[in-house]
PyMOL commands that place a pseudoatom at each C-alpha (Angstrom):
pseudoatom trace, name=CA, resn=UNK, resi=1, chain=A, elem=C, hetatm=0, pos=[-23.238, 4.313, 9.027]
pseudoatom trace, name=CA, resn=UNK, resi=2, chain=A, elem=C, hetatm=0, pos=[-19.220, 3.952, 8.707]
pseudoatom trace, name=CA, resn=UNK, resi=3, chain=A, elem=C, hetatm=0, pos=[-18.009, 3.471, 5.256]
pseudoatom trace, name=CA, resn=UNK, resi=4, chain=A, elem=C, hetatm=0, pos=[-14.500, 2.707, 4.333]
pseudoatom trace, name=CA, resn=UNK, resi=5, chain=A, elem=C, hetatm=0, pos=[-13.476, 6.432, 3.396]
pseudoatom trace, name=CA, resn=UNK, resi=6, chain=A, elem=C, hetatm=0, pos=[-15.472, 7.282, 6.805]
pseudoatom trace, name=CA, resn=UNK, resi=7, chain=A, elem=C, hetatm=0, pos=[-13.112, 4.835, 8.380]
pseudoatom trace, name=CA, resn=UNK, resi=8, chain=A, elem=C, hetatm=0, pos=[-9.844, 5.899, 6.522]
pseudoatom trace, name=CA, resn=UNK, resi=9, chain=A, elem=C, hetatm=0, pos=[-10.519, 9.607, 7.924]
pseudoatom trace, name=CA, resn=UNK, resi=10, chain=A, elem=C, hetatm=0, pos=[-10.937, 8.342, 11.533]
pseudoatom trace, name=CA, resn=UNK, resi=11, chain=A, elem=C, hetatm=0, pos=[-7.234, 6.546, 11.784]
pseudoatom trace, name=CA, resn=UNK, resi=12, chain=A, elem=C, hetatm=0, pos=[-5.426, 9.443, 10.153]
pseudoatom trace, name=CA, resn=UNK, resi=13, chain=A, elem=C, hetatm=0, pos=[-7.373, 11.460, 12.364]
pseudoatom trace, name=CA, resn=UNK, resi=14, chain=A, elem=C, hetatm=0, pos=[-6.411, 9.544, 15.330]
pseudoatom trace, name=CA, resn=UNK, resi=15, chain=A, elem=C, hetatm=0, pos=[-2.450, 8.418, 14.041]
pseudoatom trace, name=CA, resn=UNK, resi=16, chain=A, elem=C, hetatm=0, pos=[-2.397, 12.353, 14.221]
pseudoatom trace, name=CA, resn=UNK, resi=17, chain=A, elem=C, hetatm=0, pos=[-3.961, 12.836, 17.157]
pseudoatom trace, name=CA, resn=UNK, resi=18, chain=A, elem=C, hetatm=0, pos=[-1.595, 10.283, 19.066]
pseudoatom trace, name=CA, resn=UNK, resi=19, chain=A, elem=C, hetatm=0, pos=[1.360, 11.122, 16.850]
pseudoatom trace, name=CA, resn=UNK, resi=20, chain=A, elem=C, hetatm=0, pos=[1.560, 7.662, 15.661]
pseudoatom trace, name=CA, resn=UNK, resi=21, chain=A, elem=C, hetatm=0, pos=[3.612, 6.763, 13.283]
pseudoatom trace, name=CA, resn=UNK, resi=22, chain=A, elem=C, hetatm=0, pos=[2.268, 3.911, 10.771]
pseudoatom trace, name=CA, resn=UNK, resi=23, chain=A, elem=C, hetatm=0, pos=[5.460, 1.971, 11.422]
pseudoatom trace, name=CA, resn=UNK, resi=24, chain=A, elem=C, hetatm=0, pos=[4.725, 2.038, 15.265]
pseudoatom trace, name=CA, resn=UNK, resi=25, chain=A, elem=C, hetatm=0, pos=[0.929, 0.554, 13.575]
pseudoatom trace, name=CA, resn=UNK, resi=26, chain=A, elem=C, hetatm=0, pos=[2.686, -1.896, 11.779]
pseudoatom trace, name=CA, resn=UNK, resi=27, chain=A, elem=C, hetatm=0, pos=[4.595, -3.164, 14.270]
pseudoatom trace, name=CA, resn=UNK, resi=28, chain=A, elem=C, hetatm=0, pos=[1.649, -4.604, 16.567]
pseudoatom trace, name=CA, resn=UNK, resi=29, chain=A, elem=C, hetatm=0, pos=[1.491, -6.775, 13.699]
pseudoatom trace, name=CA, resn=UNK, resi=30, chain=A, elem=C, hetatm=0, pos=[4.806, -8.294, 13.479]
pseudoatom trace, name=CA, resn=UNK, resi=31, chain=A, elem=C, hetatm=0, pos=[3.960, -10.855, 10.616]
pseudoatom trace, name=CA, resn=UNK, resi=32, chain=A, elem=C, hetatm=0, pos=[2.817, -8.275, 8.176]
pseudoatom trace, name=CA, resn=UNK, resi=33, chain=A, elem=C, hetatm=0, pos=[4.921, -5.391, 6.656]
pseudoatom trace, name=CA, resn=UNK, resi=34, chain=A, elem=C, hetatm=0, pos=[4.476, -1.625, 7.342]
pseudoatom trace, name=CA, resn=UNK, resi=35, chain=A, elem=C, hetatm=0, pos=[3.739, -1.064, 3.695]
pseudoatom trace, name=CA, resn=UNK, resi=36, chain=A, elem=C, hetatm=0, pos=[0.902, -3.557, 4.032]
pseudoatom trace, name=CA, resn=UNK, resi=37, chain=A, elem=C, hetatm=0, pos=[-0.724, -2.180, 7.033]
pseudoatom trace, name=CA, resn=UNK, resi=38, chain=A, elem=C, hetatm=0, pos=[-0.326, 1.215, 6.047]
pseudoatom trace, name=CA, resn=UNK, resi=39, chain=A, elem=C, hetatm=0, pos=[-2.248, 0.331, 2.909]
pseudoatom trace, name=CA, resn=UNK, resi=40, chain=A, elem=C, hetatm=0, pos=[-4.743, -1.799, 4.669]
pseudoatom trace, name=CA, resn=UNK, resi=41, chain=A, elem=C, hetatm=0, pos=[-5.364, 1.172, 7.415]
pseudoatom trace, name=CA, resn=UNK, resi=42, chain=A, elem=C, hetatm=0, pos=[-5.985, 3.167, 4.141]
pseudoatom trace, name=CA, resn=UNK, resi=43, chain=A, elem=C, hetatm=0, pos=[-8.416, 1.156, 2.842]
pseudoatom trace, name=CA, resn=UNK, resi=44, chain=A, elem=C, hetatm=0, pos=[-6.481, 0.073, 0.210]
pseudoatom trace, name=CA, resn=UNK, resi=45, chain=A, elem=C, hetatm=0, pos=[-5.968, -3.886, 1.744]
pseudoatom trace, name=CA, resn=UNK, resi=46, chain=A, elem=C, hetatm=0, pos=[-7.693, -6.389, 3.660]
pseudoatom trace, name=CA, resn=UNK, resi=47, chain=A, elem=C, hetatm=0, pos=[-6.118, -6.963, 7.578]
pseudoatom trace, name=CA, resn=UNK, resi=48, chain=A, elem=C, hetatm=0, pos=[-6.880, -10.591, 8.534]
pseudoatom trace, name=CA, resn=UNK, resi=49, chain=A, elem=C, hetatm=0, pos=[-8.804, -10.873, 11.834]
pseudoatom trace, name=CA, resn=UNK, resi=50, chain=A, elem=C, hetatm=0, pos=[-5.458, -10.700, 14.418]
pseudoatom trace, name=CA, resn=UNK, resi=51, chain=A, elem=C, hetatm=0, pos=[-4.161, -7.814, 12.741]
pseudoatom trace, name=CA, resn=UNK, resi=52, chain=A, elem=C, hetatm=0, pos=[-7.495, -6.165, 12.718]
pseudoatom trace, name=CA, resn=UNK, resi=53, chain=A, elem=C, hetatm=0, pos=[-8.374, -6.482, 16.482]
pseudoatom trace, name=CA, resn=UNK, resi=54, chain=A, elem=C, hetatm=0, pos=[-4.663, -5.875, 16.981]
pseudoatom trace, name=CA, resn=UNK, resi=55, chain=A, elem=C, hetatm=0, pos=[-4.598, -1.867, 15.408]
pseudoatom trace, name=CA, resn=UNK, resi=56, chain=A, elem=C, hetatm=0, pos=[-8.362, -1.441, 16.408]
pseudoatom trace, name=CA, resn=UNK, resi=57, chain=A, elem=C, hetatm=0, pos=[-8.030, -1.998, 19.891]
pseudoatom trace, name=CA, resn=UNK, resi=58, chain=A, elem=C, hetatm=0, pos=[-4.539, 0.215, 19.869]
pseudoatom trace, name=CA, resn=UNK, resi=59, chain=A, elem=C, hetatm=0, pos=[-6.552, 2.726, 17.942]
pseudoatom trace, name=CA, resn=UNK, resi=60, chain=A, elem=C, hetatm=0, pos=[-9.998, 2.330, 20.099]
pseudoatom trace, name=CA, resn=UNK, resi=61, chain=A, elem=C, hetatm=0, pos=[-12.423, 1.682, 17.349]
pseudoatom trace, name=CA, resn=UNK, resi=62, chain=A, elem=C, hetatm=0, pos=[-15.379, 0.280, 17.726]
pseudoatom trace, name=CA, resn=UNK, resi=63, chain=A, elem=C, hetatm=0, pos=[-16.049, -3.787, 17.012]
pseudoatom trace, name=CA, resn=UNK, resi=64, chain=A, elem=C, hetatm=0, pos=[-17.745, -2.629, 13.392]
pseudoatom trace, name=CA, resn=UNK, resi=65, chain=A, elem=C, hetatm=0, pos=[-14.705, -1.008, 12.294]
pseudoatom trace, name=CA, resn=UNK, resi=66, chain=A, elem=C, hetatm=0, pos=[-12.072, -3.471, 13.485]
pseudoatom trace, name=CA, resn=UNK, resi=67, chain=A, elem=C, hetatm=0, pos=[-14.471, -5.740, 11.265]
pseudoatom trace, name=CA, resn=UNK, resi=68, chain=A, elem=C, hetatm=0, pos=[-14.738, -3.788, 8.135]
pseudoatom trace, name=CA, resn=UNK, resi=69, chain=A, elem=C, hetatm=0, pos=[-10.823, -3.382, 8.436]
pseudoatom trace, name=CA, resn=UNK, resi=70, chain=A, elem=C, hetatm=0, pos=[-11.243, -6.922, 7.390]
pseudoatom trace, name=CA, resn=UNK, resi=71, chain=A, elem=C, hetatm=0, pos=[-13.585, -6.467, 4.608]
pseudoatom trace, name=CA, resn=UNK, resi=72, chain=A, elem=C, hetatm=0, pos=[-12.319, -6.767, 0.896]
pseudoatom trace, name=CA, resn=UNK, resi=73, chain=A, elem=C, hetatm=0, pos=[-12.238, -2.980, -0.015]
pseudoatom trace, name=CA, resn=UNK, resi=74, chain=A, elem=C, hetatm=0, pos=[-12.740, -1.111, -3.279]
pseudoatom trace, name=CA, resn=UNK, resi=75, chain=A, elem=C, hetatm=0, pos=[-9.074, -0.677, -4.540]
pseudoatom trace, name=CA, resn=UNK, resi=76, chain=A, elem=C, hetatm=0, pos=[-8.091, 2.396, -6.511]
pseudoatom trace, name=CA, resn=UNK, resi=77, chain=A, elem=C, hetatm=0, pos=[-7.539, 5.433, -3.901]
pseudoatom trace, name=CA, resn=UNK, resi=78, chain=A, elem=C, hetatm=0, pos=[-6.937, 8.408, -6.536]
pseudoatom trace, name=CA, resn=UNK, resi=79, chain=A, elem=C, hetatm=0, pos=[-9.649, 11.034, -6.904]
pseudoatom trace, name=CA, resn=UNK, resi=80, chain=A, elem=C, hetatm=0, pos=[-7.974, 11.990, -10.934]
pseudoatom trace, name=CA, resn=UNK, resi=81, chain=A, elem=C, hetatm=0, pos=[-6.900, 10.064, -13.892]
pseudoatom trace, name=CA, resn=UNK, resi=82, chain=A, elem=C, hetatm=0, pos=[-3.776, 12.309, -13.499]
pseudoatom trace, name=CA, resn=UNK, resi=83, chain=A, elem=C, hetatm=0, pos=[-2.764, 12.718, -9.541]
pseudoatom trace, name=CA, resn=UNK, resi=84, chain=A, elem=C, hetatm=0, pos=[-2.362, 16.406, -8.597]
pseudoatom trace, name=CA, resn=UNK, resi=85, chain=A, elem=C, hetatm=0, pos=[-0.328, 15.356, -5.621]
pseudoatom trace, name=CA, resn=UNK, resi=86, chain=A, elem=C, hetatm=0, pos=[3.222, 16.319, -6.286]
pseudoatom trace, name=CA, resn=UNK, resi=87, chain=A, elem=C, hetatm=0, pos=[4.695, 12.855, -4.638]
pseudoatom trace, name=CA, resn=UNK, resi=88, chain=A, elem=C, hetatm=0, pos=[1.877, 10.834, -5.931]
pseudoatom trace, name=CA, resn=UNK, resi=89, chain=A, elem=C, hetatm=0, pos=[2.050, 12.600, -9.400]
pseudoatom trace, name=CA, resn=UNK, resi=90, chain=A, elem=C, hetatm=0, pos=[6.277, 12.102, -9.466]
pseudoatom trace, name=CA, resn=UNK, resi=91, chain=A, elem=C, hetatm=0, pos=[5.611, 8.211, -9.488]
pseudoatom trace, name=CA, resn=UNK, resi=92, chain=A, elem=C, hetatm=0, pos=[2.516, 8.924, -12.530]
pseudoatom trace, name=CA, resn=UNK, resi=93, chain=A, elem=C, hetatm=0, pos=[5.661, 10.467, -14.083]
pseudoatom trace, name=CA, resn=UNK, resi=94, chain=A, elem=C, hetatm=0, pos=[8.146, 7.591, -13.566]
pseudoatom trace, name=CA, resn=UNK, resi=95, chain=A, elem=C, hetatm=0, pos=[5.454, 4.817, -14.894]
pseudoatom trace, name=CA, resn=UNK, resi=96, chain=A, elem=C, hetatm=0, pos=[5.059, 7.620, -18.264]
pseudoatom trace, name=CA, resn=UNK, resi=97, chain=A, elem=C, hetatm=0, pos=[8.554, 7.809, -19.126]
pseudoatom trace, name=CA, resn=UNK, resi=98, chain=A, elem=C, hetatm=0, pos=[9.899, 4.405, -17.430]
pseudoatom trace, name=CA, resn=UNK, resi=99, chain=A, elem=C, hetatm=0, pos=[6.558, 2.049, -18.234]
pseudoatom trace, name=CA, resn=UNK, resi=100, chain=A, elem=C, hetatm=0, pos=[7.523, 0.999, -21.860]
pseudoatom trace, name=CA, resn=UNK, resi=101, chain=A, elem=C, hetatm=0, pos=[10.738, 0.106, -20.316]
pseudoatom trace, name=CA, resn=UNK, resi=102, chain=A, elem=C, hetatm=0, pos=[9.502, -2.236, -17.671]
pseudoatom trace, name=CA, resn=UNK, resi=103, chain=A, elem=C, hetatm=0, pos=[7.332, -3.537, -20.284]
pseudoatom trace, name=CA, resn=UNK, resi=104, chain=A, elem=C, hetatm=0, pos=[10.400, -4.547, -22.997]
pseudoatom trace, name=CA, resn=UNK, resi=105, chain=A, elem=C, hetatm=0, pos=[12.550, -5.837, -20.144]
pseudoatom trace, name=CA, resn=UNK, resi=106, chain=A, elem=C, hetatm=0, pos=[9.818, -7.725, -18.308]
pseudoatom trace, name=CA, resn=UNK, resi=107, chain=A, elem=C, hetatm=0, pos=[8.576, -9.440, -21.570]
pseudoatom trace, name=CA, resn=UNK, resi=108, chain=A, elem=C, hetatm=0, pos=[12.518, -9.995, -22.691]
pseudoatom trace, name=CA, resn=UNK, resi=109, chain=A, elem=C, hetatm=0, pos=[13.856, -11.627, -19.357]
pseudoatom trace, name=CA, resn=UNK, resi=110, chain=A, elem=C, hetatm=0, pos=[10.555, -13.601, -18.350]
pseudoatom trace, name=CA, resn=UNK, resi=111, chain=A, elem=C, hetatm=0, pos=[8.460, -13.685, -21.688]
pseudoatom trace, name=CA, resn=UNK, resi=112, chain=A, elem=C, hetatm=0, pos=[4.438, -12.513, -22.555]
pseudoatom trace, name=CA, resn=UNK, resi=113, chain=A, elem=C, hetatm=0, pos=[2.635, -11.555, -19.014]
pseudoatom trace, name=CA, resn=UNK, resi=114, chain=A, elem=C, hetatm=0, pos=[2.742, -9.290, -16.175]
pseudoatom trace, name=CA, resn=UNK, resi=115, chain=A, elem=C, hetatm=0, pos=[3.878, -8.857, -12.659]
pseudoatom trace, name=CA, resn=UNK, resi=116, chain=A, elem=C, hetatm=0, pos=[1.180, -9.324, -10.117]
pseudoatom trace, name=CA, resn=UNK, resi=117, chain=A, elem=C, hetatm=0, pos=[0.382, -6.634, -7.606]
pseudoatom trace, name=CA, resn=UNK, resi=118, chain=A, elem=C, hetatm=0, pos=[-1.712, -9.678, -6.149]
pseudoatom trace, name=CA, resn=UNK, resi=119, chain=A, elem=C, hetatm=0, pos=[0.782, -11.895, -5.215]
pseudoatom trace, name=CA, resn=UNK, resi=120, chain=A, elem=C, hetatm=0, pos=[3.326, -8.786, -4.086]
pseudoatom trace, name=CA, resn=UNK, resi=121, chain=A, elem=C, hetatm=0, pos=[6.406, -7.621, -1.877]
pseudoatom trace, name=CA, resn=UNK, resi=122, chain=A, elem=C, hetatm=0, pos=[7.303, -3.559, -1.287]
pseudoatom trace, name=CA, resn=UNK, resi=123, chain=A, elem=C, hetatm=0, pos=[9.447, -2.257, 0.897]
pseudoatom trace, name=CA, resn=UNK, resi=124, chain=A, elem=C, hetatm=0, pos=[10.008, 1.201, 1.803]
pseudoatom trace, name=CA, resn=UNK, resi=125, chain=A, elem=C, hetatm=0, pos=[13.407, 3.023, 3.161]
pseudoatom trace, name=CA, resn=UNK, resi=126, chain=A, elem=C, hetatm=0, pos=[15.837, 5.811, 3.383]
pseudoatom trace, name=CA, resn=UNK, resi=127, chain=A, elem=C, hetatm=0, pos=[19.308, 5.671, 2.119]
pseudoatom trace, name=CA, resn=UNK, resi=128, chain=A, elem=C, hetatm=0, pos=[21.379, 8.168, 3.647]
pseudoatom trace, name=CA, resn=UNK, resi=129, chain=A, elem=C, hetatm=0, pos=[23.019, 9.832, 1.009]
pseudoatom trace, name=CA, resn=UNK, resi=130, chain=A, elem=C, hetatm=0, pos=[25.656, 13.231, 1.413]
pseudoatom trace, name=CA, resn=UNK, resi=131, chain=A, elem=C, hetatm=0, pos=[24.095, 15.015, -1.320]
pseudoatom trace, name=CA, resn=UNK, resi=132, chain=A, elem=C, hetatm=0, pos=[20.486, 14.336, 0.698]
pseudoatom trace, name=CA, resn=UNK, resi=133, chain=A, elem=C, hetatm=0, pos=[18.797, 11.107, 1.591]
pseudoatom trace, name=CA, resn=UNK, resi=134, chain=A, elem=C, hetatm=0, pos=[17.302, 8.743, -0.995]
pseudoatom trace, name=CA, resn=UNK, resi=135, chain=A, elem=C, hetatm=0, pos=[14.000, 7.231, -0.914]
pseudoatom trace, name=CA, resn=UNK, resi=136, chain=A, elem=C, hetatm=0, pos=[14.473, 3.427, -2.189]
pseudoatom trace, name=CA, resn=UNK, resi=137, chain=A, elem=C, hetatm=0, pos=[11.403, 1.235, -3.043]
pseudoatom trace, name=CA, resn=UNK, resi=138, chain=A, elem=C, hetatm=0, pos=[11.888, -2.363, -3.693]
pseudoatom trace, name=CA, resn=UNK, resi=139, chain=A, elem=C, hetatm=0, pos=[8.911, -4.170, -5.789]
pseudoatom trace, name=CA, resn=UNK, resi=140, chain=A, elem=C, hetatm=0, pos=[8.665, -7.743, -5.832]
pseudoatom trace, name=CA, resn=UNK, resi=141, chain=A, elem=C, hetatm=0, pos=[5.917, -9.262, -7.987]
pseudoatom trace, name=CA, resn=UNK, resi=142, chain=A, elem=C, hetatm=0, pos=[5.098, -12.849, -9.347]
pseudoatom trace, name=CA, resn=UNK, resi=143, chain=A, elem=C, hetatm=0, pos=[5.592, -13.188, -12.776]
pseudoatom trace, name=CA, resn=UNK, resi=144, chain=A, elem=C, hetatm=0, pos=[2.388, -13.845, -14.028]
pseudoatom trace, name=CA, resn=UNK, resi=145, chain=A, elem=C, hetatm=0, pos=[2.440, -15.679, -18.181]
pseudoatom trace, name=CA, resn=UNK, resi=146, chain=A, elem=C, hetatm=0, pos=[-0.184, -15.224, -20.651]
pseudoatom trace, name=CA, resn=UNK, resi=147, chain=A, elem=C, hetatm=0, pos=[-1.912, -19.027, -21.169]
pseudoatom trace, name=CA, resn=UNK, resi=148, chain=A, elem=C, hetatm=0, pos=[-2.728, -19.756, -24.213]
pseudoatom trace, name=CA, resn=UNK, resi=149, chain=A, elem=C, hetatm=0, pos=[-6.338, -21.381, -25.210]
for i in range(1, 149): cmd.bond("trace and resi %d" % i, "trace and resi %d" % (i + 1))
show_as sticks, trace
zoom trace
């Protein structure tokens, strides 16, 4: 039986093999964003059926995987409270020291509630920089208000 994580360690396994890049994955999906399809081909989003058949077929997997590509998956990818990844831990860090400030500036400019991570934009690039190259993430959420009842 496949399982997601089963799934998730075949692609990386075969992006490797092929030295794909998940741009170059992306990009046989033109409407969606890398981000997105890099999340979805690790099991972290759901492809819709296009997209699905789209990657599968470029990455030869069988008609059970290009369907559970599609399924809603379990979100939350991190084995630890506290990553032990140095990148992954670095942005643990920035939401430590920087979340109470995205908190009081969120709740000052648009009032009680949250940005979604349902309803959600990221994009991902490299800023050339002479003292060495920047990574720059841009986050787009709803603004989502507390109701009251």
């Amino acid at each position: 039986m496949t399982t997601r994580a089963d799934l998730v360690e075949k692609i990386v396994r075969i992006k490797i093999e092929q030295q794909l890049s998940w741009a170059e994955l992306a990009g046989l999906v033109p409407d969606l964003s890398k981000e997105f399809v890099t999340a979805a081909l690790l099991g972290q989003m759901t492809l819709p059926k296009a997209a699905a058949e789209a990657v599968g077929d470029r990455l030869g997997l069988d008609p059970f995987e290009i369907k559970l590509l599609q399924v809603p998956p379990y979100r939350g990818s991190l084995p630890t409270a506290v990553p032990t990844d140095p990148l992954i831990y670095r942005f643990y860090e920035l939401i430590s020291v920087y979340g109470t400030t995205f908190k009081a500036l969120i709740h000052e400019e648009f009032g009680d509630g949250i940005m979604s991570a349902i309803d959600f934009n990221m994009d991902l690039s490299r800023e050339p920089n002479q003292a060495g190259d920047r990574v720059a993430i841009t986050m787009s959420g709803k603004f989502l208000p507390y109701k009251s009842y």
